[in-house]
FIMARVO-951376 format. One record per residue: residue number from 1; residue in one letter; x, y, z of N, C-alpha, C in turn. Coordinates in Angstrom, 2 decimals. Layout:
BEGIN
{site NUM, A, {X, Y, Z}, {X, Y, Z}, {X, Y, Z}} ...
% end
This chain:
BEGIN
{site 1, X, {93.19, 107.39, 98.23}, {92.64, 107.96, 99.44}, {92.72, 106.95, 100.58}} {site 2, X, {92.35, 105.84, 100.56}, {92.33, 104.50, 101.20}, {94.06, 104.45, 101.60}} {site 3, X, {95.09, 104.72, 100.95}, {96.41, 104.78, 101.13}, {96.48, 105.93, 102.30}} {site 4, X, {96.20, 106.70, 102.13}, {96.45, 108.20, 102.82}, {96.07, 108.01, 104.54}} {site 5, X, {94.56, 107.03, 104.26}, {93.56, 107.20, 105.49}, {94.39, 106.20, 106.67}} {site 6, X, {94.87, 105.03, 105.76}, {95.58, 103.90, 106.41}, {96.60, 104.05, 106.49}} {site 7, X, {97.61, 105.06, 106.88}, {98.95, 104.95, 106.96}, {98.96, 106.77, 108.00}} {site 8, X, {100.38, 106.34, 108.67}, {100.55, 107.52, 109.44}, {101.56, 108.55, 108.77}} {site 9, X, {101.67, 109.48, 109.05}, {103.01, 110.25, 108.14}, {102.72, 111.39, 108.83}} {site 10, X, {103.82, 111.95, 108.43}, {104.64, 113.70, 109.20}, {103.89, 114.38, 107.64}} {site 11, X, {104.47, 114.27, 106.39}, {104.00, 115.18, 105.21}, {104.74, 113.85, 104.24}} {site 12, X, {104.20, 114.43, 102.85}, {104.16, 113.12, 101.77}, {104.15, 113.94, 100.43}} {site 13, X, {104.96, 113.18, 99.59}, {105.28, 114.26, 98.60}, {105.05, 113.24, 97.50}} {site 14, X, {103.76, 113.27, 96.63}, {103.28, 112.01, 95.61}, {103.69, 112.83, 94.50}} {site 15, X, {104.31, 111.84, 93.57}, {105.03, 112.39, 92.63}, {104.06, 112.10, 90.78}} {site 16, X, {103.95, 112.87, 90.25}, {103.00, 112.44, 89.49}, {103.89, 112.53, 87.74}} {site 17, X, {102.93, 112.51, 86.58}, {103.52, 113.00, 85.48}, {103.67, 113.61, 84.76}} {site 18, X, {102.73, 114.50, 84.99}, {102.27, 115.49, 84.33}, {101.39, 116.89, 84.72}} {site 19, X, {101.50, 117.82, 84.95}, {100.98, 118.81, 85.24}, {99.12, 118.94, 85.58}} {site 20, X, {98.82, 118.43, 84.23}, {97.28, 118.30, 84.59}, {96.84, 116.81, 85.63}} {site 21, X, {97.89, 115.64, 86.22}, {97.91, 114.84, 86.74}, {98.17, 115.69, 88.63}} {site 22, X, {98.99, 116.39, 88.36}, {99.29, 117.17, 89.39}, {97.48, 117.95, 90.03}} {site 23, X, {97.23, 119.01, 89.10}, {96.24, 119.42, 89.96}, {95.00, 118.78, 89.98}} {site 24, X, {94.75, 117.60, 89.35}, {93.51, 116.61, 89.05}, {93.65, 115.84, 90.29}} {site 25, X, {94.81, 115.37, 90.82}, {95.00, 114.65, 92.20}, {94.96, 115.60, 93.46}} {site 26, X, {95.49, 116.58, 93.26}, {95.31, 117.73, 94.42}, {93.94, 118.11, 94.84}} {site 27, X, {93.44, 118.47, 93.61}, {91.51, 118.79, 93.48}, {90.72, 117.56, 94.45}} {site 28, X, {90.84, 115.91, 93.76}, {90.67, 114.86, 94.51}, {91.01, 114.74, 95.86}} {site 29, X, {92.14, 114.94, 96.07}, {92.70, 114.86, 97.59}, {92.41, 115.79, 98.43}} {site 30, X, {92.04, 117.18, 98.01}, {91.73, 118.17, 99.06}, {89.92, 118.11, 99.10}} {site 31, X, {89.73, 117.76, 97.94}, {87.52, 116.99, 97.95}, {87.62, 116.32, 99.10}} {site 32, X, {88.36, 115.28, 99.67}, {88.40, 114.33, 100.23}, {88.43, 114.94, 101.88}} {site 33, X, {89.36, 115.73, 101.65}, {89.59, 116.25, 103.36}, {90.48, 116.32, 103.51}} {site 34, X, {91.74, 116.10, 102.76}, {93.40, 115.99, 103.23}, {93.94, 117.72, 102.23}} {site 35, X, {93.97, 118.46, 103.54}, {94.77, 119.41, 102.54}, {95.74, 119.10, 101.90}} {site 36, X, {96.34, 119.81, 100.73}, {97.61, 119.51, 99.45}, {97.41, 120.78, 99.22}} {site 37, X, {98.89, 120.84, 98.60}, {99.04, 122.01, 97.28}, {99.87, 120.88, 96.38}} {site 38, X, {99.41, 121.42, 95.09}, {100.30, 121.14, 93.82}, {101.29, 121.89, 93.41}} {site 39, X, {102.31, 121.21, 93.23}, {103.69, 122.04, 92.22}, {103.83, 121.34, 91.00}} {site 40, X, {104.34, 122.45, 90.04}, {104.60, 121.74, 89.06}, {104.81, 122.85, 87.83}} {site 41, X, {105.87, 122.77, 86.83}, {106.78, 123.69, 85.93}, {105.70, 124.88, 85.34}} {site 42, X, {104.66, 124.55, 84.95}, {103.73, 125.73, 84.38}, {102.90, 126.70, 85.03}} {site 43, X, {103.52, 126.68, 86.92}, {103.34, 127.70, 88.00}, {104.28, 128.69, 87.89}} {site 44, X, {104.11, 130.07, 87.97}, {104.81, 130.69, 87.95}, {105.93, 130.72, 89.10}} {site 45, X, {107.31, 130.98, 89.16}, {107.87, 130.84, 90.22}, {108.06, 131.44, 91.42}} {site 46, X, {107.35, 132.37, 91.10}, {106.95, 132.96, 93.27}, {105.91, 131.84, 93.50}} {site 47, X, {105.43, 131.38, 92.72}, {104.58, 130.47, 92.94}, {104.76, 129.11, 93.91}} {site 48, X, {106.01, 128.82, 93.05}, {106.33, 127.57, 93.01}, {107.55, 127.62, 94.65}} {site 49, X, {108.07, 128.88, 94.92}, {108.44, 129.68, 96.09}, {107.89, 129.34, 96.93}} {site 50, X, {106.47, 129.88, 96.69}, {105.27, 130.06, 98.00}, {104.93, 128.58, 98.14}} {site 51, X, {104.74, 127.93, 97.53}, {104.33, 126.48, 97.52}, {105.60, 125.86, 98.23}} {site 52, X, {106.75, 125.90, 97.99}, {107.65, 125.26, 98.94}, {107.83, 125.62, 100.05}} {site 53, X, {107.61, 126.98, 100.37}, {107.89, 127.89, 101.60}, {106.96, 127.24, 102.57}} {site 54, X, {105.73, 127.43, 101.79}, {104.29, 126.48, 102.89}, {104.20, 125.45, 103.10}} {site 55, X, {104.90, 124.34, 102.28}, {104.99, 122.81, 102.55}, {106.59, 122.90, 103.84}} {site 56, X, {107.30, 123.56, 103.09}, {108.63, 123.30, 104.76}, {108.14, 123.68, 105.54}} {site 57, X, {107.50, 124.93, 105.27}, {106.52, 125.57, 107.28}, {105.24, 124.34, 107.51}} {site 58, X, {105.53, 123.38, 106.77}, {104.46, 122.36, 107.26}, {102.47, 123.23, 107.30}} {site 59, X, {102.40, 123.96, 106.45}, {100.88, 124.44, 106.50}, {100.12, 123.09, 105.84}} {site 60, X, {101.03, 122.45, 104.88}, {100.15, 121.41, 104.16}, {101.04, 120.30, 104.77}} {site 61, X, {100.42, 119.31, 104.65}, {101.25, 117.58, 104.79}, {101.06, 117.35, 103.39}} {site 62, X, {100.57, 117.43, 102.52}, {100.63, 116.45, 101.00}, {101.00, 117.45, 100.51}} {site 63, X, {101.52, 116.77, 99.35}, {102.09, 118.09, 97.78}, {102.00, 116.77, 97.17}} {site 64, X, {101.32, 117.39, 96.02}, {101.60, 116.53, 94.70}, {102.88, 117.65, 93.67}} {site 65, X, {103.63, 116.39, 93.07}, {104.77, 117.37, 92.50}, {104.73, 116.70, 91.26}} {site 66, X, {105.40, 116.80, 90.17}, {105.74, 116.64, 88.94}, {107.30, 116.50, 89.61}} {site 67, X, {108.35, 116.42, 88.41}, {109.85, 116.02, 88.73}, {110.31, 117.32, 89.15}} {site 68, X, {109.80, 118.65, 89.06}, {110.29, 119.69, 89.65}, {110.93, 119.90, 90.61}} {site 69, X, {110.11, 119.02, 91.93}, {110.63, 118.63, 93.05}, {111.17, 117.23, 93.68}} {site 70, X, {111.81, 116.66, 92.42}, {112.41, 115.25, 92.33}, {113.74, 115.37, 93.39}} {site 71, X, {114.02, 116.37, 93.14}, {115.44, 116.70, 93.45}, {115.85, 118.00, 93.67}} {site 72, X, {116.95, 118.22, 94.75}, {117.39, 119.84, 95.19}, {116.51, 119.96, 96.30}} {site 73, X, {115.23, 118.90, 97.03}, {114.81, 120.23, 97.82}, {115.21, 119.33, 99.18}} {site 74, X, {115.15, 119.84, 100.40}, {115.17, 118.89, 101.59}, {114.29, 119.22, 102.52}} {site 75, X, {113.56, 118.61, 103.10}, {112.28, 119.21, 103.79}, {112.61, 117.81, 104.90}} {site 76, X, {112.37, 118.20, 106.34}, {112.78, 117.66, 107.42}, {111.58, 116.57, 107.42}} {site 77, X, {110.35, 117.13, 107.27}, {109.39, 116.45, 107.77}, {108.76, 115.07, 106.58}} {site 78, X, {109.17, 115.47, 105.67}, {108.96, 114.16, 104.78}, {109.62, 112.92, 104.95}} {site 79, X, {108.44, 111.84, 105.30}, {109.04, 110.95, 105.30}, {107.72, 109.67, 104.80}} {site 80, X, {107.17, 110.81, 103.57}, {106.51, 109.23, 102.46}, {106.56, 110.00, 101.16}} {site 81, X, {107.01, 108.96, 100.50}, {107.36, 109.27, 98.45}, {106.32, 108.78, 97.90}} {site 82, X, {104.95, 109.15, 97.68}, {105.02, 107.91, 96.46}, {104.74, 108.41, 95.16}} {site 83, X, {105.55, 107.55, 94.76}, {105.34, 107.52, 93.20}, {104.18, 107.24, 92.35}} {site 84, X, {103.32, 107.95, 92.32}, {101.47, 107.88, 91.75}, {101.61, 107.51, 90.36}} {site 85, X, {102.96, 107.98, 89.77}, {103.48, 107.31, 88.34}, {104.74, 107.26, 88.43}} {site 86, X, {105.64, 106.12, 88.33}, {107.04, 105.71, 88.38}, {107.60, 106.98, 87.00}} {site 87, X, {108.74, 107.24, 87.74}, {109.51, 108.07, 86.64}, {110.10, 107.22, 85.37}} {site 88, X, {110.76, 107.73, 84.51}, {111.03, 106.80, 83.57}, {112.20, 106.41, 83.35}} {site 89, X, {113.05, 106.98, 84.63}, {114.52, 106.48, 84.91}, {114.87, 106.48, 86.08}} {site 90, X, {116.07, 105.07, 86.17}, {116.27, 104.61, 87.69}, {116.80, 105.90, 88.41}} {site 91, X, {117.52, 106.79, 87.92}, {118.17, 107.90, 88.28}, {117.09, 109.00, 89.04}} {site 92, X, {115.67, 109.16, 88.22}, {114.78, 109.88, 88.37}, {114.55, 109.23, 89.80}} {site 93, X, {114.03, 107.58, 89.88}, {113.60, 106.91, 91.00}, {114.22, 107.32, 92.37}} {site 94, X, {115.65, 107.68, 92.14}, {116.79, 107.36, 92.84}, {116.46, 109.03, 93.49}} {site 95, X, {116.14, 110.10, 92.92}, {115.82, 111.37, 93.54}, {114.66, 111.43, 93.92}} {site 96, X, {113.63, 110.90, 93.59}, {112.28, 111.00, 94.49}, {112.62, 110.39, 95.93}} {site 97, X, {113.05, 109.15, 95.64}, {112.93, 108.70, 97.22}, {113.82, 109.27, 98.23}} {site 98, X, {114.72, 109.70, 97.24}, {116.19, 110.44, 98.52}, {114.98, 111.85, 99.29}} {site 99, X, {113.91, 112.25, 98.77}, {113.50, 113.11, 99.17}, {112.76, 112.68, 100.51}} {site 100, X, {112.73, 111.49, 101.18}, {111.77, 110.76, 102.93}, {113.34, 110.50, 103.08}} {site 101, X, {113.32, 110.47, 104.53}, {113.88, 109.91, 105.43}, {114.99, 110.55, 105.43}} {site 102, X, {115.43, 112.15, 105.49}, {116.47, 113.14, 105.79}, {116.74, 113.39, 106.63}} {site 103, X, {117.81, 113.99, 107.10}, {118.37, 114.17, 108.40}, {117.87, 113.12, 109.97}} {site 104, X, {118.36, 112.19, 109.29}, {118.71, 111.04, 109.92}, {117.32, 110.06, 110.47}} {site 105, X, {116.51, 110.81, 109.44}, {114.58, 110.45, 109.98}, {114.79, 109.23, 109.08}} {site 106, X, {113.52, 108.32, 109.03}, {113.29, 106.99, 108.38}, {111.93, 107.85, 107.63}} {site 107, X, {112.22, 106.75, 106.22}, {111.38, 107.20, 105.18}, {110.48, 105.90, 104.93}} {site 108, X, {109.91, 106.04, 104.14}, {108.86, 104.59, 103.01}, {108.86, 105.51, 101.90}} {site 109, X, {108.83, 104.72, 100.76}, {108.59, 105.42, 99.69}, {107.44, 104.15, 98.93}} {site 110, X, {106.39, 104.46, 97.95}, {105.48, 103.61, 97.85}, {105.12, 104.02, 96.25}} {site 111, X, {105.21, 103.06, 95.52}, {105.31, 102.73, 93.72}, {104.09, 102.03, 93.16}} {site 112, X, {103.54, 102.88, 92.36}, {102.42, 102.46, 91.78}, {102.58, 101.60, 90.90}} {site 113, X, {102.76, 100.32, 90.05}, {103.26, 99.96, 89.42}, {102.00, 99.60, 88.07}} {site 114, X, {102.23, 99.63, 86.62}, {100.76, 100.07, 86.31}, {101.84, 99.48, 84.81}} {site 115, X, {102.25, 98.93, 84.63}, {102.78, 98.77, 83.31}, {103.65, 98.18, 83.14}} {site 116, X, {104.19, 97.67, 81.87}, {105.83, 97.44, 81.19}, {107.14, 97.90, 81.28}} {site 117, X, {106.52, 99.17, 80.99}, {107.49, 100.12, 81.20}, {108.11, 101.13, 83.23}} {site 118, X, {106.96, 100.95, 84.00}, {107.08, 100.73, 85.18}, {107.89, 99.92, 85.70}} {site 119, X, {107.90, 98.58, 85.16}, {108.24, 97.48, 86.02}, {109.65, 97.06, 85.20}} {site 120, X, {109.96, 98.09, 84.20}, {111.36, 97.63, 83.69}, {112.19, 98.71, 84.46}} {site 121, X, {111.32, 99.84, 84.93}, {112.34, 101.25, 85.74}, {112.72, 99.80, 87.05}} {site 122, X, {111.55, 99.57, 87.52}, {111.69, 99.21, 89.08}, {112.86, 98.08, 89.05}} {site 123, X, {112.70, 97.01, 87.94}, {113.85, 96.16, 87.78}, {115.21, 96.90, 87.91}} {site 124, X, {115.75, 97.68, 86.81}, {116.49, 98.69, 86.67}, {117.03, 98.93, 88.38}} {site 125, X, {116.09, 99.70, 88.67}, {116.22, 100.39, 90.05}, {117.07, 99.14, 91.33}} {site 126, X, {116.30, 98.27, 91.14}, {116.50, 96.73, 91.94}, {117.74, 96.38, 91.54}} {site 127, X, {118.46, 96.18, 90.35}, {119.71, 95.79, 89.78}, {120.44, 96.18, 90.11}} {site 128, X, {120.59, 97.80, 89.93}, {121.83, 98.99, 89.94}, {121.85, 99.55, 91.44}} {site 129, X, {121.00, 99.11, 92.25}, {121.13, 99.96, 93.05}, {121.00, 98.76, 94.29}} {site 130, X, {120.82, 97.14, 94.17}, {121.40, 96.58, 94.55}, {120.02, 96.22, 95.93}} {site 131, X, {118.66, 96.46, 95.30}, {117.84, 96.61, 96.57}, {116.64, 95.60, 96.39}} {site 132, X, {115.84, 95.20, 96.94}, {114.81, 94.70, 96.83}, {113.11, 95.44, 97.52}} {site 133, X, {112.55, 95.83, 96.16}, {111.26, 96.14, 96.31}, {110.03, 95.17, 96.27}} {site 134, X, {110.02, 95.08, 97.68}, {108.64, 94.36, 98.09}, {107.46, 94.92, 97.80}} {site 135, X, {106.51, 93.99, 97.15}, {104.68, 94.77, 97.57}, {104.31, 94.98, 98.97}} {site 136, X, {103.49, 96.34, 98.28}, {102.92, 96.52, 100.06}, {102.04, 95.80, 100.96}} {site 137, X, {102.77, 95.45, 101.91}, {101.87, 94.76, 102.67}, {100.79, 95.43, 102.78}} {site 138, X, {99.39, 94.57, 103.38}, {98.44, 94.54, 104.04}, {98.52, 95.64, 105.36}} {site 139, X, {99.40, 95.26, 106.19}, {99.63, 95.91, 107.63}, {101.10, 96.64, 106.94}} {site 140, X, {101.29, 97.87, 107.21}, {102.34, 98.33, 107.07}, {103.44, 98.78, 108.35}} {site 141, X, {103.93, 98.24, 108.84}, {104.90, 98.67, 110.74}, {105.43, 99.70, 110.32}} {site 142, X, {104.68, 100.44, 110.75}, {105.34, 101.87, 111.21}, {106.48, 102.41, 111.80}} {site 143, X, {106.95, 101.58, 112.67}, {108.59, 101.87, 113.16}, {109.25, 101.49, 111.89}} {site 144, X, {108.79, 101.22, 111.04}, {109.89, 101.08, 109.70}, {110.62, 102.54, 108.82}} {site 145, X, {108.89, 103.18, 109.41}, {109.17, 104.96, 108.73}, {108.40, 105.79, 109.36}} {site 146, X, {108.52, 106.09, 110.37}, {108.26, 106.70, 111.71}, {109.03, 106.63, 112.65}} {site 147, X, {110.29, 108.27, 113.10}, {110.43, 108.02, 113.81}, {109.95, 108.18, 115.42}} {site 148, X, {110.40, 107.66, 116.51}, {110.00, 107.50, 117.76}, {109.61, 108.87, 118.58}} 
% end
């Protein structure tokens, strides 16, 4: 929540692992004051329709997703990822984040890192793909993923 309150964003698409992780964070996050909807495979699919239809018409800024929406979708206004649980492949990594910073917008994408197995994806990710993932700063500059 402290993440959410301190940072600026257009809409944000936190990626989680599991279905009951999905609406347990949505429940939390909309208690809080930040509307969300949850997606995720055990919604029926007008469901899962209506839930994308309302996040591109921008009614919500947050969605919590499962890998459902890892990949395939493009939504203009996203431009924060985070990963609330790292996927369990660099490939997986590699489609969450392609989802900020589309059509020619600047993204952040932001990694929870919580384990062994986390921090062998993120290595992975860093190797093959030739990048360096910094911790988050303190102050985060916004012209980094915001555009003007």
């Amino acid at each position: 929540m402290e993440l959410l309150d301190s940072i600026d964003f257009n809409q944000v698409i936190v990626f989680v692992s599991h279905t009951k992780y999905a609406n347990a964070l949505q429940e939390v996050i909309n208690n809080e004051g930040f509307p969300s909807v949850a997606s995720h495979g055990e919604m029926k699919q007008e469901q899962r329709i209506k839930v994308y239809n309302d996040f591109k018409e921008a009614k919500y800024r947050i969605m919590i997703s499962t890998d459902l929406f890892g990949r395939g979708i493009d939504i203009e206004k996203i431009n924060i990822v985070i990963n609330f649980h790292m996927p369990e492949t660099a490939d997986q990594y590699l489609h969450r984040v392609g989802r900020a910073g589309r059509f020619g917008t600047k993204g952040l994408t932001i990694s929870f890192i919580s384990g062994e197995k986390d921090s062998e994806v993120l290595n992975e990710v860093q190797s093959r793909f030739e990048v360096k993932v910094e911790e988050l700063p303190a102050q985060i500059d916004k012209s980094t993923y915001m555009n003007n």
